[in-house]
N, C-alpha and C positions, 0 to 999 in steps of 0.2 A: 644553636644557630652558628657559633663557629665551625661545626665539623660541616654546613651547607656550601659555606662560599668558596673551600677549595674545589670542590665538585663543579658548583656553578661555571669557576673562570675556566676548570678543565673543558667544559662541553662547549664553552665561549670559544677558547682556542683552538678544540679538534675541528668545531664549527669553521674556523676562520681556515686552518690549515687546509680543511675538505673544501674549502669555497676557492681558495689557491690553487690547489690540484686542478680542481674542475675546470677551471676559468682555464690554466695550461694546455690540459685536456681538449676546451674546446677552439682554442684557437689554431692547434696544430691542426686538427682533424674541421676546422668548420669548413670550408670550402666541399670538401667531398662529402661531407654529412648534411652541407645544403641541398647540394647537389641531388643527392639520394632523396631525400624531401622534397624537392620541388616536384623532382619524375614522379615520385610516390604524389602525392597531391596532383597533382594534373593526371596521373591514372585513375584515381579515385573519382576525381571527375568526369571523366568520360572524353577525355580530349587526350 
């Protein structure tokens, strides 16, 4: 049981670091990644 919980808080923290990244990730990029979305979706549409 002790050799579980370093492992545990490691995939807790790469979790939290990759959730970090991401969140960076999407706030540089959302505006044009909206953007490409919304066009994508209203073409899927038919409009």
């Amino acid at each position: 049981m002790l050799e579980k919980k370093p492992a545990f808080w490691k995939i807790i923290s790469y979790g939290f670091v990759l959730f970090i990244l991401l969140f960076v990730f999407l706030m540089y990029f959302s505006p044009d990644m909206m953007v490409a979305v919304t066009n994508q979706v209203w073409a899927l549409c038919g409009w």
